[in-house]
C-alpha positions in Angstrom: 99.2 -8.5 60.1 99.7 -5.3 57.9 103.1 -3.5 57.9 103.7 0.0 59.2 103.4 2.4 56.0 105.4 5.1 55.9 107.4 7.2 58.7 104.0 8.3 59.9 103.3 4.7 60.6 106.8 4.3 61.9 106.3 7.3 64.4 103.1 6.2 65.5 104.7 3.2 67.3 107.1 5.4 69.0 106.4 6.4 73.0 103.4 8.9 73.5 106.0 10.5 76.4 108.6 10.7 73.6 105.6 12.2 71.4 104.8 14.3 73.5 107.4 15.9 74.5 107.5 19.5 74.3 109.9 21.9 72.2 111.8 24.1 74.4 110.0 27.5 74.1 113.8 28.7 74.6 115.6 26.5 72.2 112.8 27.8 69.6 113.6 31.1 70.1 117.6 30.7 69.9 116.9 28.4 66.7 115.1 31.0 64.5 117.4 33.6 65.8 120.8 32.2 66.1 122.3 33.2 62.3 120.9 36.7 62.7 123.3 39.9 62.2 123.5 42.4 64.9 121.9 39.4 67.6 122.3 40.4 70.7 122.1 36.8 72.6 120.4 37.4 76.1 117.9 34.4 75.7 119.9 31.6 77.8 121.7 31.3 81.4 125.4 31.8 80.0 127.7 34.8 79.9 129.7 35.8 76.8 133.4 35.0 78.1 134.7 31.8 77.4 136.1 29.4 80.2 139.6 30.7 81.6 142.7 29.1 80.7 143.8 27.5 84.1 140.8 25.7 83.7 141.2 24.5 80.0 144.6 24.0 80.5 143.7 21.4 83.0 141.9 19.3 80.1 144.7 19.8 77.9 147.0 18.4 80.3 144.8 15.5 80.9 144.8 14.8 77.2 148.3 15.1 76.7 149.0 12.7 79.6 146.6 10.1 77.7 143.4 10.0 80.2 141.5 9.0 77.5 140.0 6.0 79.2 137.1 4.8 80.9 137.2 6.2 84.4 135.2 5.8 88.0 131.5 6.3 87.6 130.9 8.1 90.8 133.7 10.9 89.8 137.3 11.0 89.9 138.0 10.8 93.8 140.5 14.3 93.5 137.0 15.4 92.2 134.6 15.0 94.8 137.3 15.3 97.8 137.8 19.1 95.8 133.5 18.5 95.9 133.4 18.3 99.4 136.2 21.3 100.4 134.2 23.6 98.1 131.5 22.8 100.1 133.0 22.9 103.5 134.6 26.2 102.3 131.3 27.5 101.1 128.9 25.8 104.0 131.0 26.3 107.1 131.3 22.8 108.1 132.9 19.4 106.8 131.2 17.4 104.2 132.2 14.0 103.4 133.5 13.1 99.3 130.9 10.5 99.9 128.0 12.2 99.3 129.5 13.7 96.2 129.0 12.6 92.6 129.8 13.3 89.2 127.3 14.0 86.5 127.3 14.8 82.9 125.5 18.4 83.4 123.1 19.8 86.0 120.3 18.5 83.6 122.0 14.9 83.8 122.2 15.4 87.7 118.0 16.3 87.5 117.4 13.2 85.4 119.1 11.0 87.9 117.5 12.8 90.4 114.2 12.1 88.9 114.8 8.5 88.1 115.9 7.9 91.5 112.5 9.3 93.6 109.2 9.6 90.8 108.2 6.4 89.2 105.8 6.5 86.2 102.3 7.8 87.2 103.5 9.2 90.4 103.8 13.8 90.9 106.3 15.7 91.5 105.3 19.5 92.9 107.0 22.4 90.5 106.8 26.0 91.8 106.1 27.6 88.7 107.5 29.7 86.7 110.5 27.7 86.7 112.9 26.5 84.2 111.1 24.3 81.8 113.2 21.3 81.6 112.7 19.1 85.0 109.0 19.4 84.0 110.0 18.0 80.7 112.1 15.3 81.5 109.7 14.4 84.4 107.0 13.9 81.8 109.1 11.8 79.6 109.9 9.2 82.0 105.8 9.1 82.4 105.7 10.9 86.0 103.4 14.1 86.1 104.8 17.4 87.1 102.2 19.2 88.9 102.6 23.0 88.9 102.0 25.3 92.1 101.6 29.0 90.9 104.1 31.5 92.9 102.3 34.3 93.3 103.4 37.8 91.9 102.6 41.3 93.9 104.3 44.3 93.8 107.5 42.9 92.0 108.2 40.4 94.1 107.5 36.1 93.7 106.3 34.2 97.0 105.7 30.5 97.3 102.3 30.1 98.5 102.9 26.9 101.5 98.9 26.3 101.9 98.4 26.0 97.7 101.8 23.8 98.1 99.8 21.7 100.8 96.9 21.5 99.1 98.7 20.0 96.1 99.4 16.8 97.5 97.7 13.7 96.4 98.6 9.9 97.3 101.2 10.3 94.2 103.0 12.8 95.3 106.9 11.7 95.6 109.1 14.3 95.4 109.3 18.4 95.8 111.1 20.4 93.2 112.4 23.2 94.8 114.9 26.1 92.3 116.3 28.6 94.7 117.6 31.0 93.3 115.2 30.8 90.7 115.5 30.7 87.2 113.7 32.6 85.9 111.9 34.7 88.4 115.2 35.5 90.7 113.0 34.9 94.0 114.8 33.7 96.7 114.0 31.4 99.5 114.8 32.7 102.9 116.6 30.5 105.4 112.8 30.1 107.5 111.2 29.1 104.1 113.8 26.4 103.2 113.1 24.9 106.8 109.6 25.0 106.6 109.6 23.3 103.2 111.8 20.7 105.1 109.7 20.2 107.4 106.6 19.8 105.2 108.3 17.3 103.4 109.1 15.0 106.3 105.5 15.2 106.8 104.8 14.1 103.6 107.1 11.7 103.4 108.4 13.4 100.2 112.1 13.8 98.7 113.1 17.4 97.8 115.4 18.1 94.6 116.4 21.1 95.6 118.5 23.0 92.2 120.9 25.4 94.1 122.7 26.1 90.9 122.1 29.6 91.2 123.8 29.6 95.2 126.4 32.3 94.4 124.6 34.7 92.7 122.8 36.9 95.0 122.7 40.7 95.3 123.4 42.1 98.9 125.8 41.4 101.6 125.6 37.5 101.8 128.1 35.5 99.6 125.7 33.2 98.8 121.8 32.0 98.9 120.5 30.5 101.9 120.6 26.6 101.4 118.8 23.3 102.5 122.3 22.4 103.9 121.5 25.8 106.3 118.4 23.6 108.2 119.0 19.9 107.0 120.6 16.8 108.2 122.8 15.1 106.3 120.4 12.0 106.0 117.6 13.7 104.8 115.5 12.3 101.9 117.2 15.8 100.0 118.8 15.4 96.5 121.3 18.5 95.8 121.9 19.1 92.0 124.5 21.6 90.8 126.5 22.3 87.9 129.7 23.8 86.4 128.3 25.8 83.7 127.2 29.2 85.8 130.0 29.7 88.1 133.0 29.3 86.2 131.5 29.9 82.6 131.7 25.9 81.6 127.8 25.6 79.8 129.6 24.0 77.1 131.4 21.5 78.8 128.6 19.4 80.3 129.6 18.2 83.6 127.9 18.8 87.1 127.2 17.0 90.2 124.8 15.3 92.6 124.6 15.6 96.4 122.6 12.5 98.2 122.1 11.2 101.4 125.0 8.4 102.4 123.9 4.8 101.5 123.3 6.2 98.2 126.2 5.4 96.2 125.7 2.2 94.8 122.1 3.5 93.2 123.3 6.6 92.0 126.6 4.4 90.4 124.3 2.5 88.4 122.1 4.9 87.6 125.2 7.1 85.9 126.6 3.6 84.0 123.1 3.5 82.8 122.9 6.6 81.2 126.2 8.1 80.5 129.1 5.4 82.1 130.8 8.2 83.2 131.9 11.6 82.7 135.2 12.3 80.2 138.3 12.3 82.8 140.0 15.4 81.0 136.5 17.4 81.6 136.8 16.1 85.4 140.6 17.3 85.6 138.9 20.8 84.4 136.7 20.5 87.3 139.2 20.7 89.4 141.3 23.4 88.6 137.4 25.5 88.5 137.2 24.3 92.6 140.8 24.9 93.5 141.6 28.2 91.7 138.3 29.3 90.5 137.1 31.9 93.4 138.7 34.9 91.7 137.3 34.3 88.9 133.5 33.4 90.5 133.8 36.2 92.5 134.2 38.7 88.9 131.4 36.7 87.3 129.0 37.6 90.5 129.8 41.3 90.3 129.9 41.5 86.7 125.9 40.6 86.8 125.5 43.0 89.8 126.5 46.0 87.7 124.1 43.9 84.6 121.6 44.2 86.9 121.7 47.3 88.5 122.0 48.9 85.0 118.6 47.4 83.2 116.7 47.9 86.7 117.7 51.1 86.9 116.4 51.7 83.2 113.6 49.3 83.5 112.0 50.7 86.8 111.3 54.3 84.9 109.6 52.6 81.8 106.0 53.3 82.3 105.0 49.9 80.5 107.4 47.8 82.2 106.6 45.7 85.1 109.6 44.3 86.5 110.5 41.3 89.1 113.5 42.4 91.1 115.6 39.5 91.2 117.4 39.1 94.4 119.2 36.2 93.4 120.6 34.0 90.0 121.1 36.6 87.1 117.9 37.1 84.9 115.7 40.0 84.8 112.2 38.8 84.9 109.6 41.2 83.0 106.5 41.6 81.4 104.8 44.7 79.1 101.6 46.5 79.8 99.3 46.3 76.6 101.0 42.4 75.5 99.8 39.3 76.6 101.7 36.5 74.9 105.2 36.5 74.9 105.9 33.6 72.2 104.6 35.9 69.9 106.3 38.9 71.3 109.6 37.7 71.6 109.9 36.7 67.8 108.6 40.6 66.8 111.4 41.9 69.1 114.0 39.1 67.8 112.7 40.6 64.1 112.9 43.6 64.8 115.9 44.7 67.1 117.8 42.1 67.4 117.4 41.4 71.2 116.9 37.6 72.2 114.5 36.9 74.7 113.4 34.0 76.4 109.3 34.2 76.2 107.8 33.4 79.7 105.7 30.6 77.9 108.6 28.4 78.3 108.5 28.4 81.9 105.1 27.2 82.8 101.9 28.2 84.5 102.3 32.1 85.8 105.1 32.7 83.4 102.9 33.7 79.4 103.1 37.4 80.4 106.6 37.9 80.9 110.5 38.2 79.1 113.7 36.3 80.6 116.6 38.8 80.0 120.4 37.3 81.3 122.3 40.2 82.9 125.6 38.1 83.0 126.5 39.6 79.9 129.1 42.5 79.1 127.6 45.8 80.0 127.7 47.2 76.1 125.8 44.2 75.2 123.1 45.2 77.6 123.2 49.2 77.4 122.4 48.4 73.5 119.6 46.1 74.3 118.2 48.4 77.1 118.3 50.9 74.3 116.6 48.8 71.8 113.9 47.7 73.7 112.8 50.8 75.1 112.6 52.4 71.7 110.3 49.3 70.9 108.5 49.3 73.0 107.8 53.1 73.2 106.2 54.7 76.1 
């Protein structure tokens, strides 16, 4: 028997999902960019205020009273009890702690997700564009994401249900469904959230349903439409939510699952497995974000209304600029008449203004055309870049 030779040899033995895994198209971008002078940051989901001080000052009290320890794996029970009146407050009727657990992240809450419905070989359906990473970590773990194609008219993204239908094979597990999305902004309306329900009962599929985005919508409602709207409690429906967007927390990691009851004891091990918990302190932060945190949501959701309602306004009268109207999450979705790839694009604008850009090539089938901007950013910050890129672009 010969010896592996080298790291090439050493690499070779490694996982071809672990191979194969792609480099975020985003992460690139932020990578090559990050050290530049006079960046102006709009490539990923995060705002540029850090997180308020009732809510650090939460963790620092944890720390200083020594909750340093290993802690329950399903979330400190203040937590999800503060999990479930958030959501009763939110949802208009009572929630049980039960169904509630803590997660290290929303992408943490998508893994489990994942490694609790698609099995190796087995699909999951994407609406695409999307946000690249379920796809990614669905590949990893050997499943196969299959990609529907939303369809784009007139500045507006639909979900097409017949091309969802046809999609299904004898593999198909589970339905990924992002609403809000990120990136496009589309939507789902109360009647498309109960039909999506109802086709996957028929299928006998579980829905991850990503309502990160819930709050962030821009017209009269409070919040997006949600599976909780037209589900029962003990459907096959996995919730995944995060932290990081409502109370400006992207750094601190921690989210949370939703599941059917009679899951606890799965999604328990599947957290000691993986992370054994989440840091009590970051938990303790958690709170004080559930308990004293609307003011401060409520400033972050109008802070991106004014974002977007500025670079729209601009936007619209640009004769090369075609535009998606997001009515929900806080990205402006666009592409430019006359340039096709926007890998390539987005590092000529990063070079040349400044302006960070996520290229649509990171967010699947449908998405190589097109720019993700984040509006929840200060309004200087995104007059300069409006500025920017209309002089690049020219007329």
């Amino acid at each position: 028997m010969h010896r592996m030779q080298g790291i090439e040899g050493v690499l070779g033995t490694l996982r071809s999902q672990a191979l194969s895994a792609p480099e975020s198209g985003i992460v690139e971008l932020v990578n090559a960019g990050r050290e530049q002078e006079n960046l102006i940051p709009l490539w990923v989901g995060e705002g540029e205020l850090p997180t308020p001080d009732f809510i650090c000052e939460a963790a620092y009290k944890s720390l200083r009273d020594g909750e340093t320890f290993y802690t329950y794996q399903r979330g400190l029970p203040e937590l999800r009890e503060a999990l479930a009146n958030y959501h009763e407050n939110v949802y208009g009727r009572p929630f049980s702690s039960d169904r509630f657990f803590v997660t290290g992240s929303g992408m943490h809450a998508i893994l489990i997700a994942l490694q609790a419905t698609v099995s190796a070989g087995e699909e999951i359906l994407v609406p695409s564009p999307v946000w690249p990473n379920l796809a990614a970590c669905a590949g990893i773990a050997g499943a196969h994401p299959v990609f529907v194609p939303m369809q784009f008219s007139e500045g507006r993204w639909e979900l097409d249900m017949e091309l969802l239908q046809a999609s299904v094979t004898s593999k198909t597990k589970a339905l990924f469904i992002n609403s809000p999305c990120n990136p496009t902004g589309w939507v789902a309306t109360r009647e498309t959230l109960a039909e999506l329900r109802e086709f996957a009962l028929k299928n006998n599929l579980w829905i991850i349903a990503d309502e990160v985005y819930g709050r962030f919508v821009f017209g009269e409602e409070k919040r997006a439409p949600s599976f909780y709207d037209v589900a029962q409690d003990d459907d096959p429906i996995l919730y995944v939510n995060t932290f990081s967007k409502n109370w400006a927390m992207t750094g601190w990691r921690i989210g949370w699952l939703s599941c059917p009851k009679g899951m606890g004891q799965i999604v328990e091990n599947l957290v000691q497995y993986s992370t054994s918990g989440t840091a009590a302190f970051m938990q303790r932060a958690a709170v004080a974000a559930l308990q004293n945190g609307d003011e401060f949501l409520q400033f972050q959701v109008e802070k991106a209304q004014r974002g977007r309602a500025l670079l729209t306004e601009r936007f619209v009268k640009h004769s090369r600029l075609n535009l998606s109207m997001p009515d929900g999450a806080f990205y402006l979705f666009f592409s430019i008449d006359g340039l096709a790839d926007s890998r390539e694009t987005a590092f000529a604008i990063l070079r040349e203004t400044g302006v960070g850009l996520a290229p649509g090539t990171a967010f699947g089938p449908g998405g190589k055309p097109f720019f993700r901007l984040c509006f929840a950013r200060d309004i200087g910050q995104l007059n300069d870049a409006s500025r920017l890129l209309c002089r690049w672009i020219g007329d």
